[in-house]
matplotlib code that plots the C-alpha trace (Angstrom):
import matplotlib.pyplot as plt

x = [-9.1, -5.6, -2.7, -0.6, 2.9, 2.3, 4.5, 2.4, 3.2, 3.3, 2.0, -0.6, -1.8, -3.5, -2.3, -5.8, -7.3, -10.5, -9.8, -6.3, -3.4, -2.9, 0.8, -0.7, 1.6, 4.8, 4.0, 3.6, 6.7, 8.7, 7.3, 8.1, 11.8, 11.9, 10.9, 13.4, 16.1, 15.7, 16.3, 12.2, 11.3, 8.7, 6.2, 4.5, 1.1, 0.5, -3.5, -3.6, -4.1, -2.6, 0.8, 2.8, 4.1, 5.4, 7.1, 8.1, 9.9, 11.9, 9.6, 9.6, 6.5, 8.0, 9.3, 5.3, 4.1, 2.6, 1.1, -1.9, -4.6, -3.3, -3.2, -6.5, -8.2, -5.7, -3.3, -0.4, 2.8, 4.2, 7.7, 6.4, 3.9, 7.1, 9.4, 12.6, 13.5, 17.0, 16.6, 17.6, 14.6, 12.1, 10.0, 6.8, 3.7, 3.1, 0.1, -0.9, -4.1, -5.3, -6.3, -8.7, -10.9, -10.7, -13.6, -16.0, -14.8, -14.6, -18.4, -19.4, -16.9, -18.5, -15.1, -15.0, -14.1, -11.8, -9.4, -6.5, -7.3, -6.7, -3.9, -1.9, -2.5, -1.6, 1.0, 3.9, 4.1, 5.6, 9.0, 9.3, 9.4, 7.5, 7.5, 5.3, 3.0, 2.1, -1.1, -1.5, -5.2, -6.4, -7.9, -11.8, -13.7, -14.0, -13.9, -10.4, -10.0, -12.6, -10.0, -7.6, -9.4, -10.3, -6.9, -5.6, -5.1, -5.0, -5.0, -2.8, -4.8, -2.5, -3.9, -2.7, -2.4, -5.1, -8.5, -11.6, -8.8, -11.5, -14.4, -13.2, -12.2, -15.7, -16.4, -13.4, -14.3, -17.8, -16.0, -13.8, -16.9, -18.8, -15.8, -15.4, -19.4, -19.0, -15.6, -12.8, -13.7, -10.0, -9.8, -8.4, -7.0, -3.2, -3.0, -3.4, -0.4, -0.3, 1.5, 2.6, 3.2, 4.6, 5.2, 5.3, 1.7, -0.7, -3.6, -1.0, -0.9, -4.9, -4.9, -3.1, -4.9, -8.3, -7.2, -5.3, -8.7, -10.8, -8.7, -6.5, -3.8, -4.2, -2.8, 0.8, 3.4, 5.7, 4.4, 5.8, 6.6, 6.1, 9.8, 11.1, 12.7, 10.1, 8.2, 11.1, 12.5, 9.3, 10.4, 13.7, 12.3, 13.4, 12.3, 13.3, 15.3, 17.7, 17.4, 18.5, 19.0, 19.8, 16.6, 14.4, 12.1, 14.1, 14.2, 10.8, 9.9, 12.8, 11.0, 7.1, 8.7, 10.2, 7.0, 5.0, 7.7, 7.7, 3.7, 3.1, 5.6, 4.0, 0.3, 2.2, 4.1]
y = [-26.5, -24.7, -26.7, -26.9, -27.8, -24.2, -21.7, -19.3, -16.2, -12.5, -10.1, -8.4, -4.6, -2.1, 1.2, 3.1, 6.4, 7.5, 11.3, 12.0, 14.4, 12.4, 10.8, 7.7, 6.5, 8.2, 6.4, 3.2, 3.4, 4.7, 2.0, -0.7, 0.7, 0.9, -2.4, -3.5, -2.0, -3.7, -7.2, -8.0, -8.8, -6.2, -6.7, -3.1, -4.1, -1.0, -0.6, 2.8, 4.0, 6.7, 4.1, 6.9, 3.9, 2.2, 5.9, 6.5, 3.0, 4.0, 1.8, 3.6, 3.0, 1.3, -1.3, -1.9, -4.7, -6.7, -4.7, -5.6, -5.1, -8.4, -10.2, -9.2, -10.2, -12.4, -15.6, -14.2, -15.8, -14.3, -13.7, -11.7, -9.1, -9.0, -7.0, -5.8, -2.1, -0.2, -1.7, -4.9, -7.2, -4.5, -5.5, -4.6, -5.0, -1.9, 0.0, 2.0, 3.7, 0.4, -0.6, 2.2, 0.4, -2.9, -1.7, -1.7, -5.1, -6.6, -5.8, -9.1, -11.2, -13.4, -13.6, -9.4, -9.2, -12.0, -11.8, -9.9, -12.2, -15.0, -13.9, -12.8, -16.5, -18.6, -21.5, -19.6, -16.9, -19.0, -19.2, -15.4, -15.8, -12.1, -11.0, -8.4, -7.5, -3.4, -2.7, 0.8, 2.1, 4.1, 6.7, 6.0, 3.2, 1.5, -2.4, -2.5, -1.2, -4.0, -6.4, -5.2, -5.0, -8.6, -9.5, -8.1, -9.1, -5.0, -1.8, 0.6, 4.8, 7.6, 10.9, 13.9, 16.3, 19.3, 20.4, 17.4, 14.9, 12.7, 13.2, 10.7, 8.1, 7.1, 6.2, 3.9, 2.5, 1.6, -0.2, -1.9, -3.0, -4.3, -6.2, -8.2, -8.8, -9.9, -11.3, -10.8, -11.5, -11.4, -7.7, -5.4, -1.7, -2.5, 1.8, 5.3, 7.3, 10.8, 12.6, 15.9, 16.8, 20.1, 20.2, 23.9, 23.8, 24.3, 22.3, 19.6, 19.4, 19.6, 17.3, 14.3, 15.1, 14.4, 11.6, 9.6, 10.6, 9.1, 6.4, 5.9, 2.8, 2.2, 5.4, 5.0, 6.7, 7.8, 10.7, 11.6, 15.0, 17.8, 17.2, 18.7, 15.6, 13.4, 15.5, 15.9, 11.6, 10.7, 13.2, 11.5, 8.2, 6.4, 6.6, 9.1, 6.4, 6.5, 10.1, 11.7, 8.5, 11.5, 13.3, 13.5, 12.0, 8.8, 8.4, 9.0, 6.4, 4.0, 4.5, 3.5, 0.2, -0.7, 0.2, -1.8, -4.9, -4.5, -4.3, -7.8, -9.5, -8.9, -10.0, -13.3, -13.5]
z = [2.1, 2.6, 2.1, 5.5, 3.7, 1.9, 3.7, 5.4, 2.7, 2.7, 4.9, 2.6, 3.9, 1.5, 1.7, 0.5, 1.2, -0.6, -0.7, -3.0, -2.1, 1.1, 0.6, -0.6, -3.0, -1.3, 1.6, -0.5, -2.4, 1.1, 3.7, 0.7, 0.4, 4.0, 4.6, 1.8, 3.3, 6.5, 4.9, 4.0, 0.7, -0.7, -3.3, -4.4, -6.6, -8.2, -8.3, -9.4, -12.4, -13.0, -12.3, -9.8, -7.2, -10.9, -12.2, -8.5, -8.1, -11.7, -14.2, -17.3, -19.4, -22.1, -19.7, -18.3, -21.2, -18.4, -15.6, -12.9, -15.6, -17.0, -13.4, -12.9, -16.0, -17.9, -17.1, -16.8, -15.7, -12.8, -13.6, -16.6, -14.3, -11.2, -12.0, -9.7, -9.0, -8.1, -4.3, -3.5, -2.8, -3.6, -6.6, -8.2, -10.2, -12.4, -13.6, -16.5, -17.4, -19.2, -15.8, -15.5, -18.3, -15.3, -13.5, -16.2, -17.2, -13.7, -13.3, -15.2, -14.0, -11.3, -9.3, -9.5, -6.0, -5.5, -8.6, -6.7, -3.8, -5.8, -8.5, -4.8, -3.3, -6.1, -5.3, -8.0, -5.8, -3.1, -5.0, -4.4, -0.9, 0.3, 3.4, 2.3, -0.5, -0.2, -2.9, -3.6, -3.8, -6.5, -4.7, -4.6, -3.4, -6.4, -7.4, -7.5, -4.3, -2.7, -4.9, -2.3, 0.7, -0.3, -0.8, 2.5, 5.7, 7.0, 5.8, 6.5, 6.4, 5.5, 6.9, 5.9, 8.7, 7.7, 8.2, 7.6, 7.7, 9.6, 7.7, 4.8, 7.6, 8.2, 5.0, 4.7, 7.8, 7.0, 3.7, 5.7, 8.0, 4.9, 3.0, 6.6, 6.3, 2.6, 1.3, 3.9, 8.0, 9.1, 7.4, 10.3, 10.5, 10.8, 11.6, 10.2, 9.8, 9.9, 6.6, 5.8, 9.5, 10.5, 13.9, 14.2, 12.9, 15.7, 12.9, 12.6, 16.3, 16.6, 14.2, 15.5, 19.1, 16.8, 15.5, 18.7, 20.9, 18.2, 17.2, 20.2, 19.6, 15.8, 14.4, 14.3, 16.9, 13.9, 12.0, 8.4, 8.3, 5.7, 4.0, 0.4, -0.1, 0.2, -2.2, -4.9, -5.0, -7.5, -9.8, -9.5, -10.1, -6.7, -3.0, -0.7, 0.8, -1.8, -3.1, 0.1, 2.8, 5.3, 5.4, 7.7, 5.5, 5.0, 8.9, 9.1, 6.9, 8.3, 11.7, 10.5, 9.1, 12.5, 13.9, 11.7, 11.8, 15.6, 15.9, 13.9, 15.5, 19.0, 17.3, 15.8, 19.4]

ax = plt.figure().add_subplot(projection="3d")
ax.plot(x, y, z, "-o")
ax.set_aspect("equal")
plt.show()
């Protein structure tokens, strides 16, 4: 039975896409700083492997002893596994390869599915006070990502703007459909957001006109576009945010987070 002098927590959406090269992680890292910047307090869990959200954010590897293979599988103390980055109230949960070993170690734990659910829910993260928690996906519908579809209450699609970009939808979608019918009923699509956008492309244009017919009102009005910037701030170890605030990349990303902010606060209204 939920406790009703708990305060109602963080805002929990997986940002997941199956096939890789999508802006994934960038989008992560960027929506998180985004959100930071406009006074929420941002948890990034880095599910991924191959840890990109953690280098992108500016956690160097020596500085990842504790990481979300240990909140999945081991007690770990919460201040240990949350760590701050550069932006004010933006903090995260890093990954390193170790948690690509999880999988094969999840599959006899009788909780498999739950364990980010439950790590994410426990009372010691109410001290924290997140307004959201953004997990980023590795990208294959594996067990960890069910741990975050579990865990969520949405998920939030980034669709890079280029030939067969629907074709892997489906499949996410019939994953979505099943974790509601197994292990998570409240799941919903919080959007899809187009990535890589060039507006002088005419695919990019066919492209969105495919996906707002299909999809109509879930896939976001702000589109990320095809920007250098945004591609060169991982290397730089920080969001494009802070690398070049003045890009258009930065505004793009500044915009989705109003749109997402906006879009829960007319469901909660």
């Amino acid at each position: 039975m939920s406790d009703p002098t708990r305060p109602p927590g963080a805002k929990i959406i997986s940002v997941t896409n199956q096939k890789g090269g999508v802006g994934k992680t960038t989008t992560a890292i960027n929506l998180a700083a985004a959100l930071a910047e406009a006074g929420r307090k941002v948890l990034v869990v880095d599910l991924d492997p191959q840890g990109n959200a953690s280098t992108g954010l500016g956690i160097e590897m020596e500085d990842r002893e504790y990481t979300t293979y240990e909140l999945l599988l081991e007690d770990i103390d919460l201040d240990d596994v949350i760590l701050p980055t550069q932006q004010d109230g933006l903090h995260i949960i890093p990954a390193t390869v170790d948690l690509s070993s999880a999988d094969i170690e999840l599959v006899s734990n009788e909780k498999r599915s739950f364990l980010l659910h439950d790590a994410l829910r426990q009372t010691a993260m109410d001290r924290f006070g997140f307004d959201y928690v953004l997990i980023d996906c590795p990208p294959s519908l594996n067990l960890l990502t069910v741990n975050a579809l579990i865990a969520s209450h949405s998920v939030l699609v980034p669709l890079q703007s280029e030939f067969f970009a629907l074709e892997g939808l489906s499949q996410l979608m019939l994953t979505i459909r099943e974790v509601r019918q197994t292990g998570n009923p409240e799941l919903r699509l919080e959007g899809v957001v187009l990535t890589m956008f060039d507006a002088r492309n005419n695919l990019s244009q066919l492209v969105e006109q495919d996906a707002r017919s299909n999809l109509g009102d879930v896939v976001f009005e702000t589109r990320i576009p095809r920007n250098v910037r945004v591609s060169e701030a991982p290397s730089f170890a920080m969001p494009v945010l802070q690398y070049d605030t003045n890009s258009k990349g930065a505004a793009a990303y500044r915009a989705l987070a109003q749109e997402l902010i906006q879009n829960n606060a007319a469901r909660e209204g």
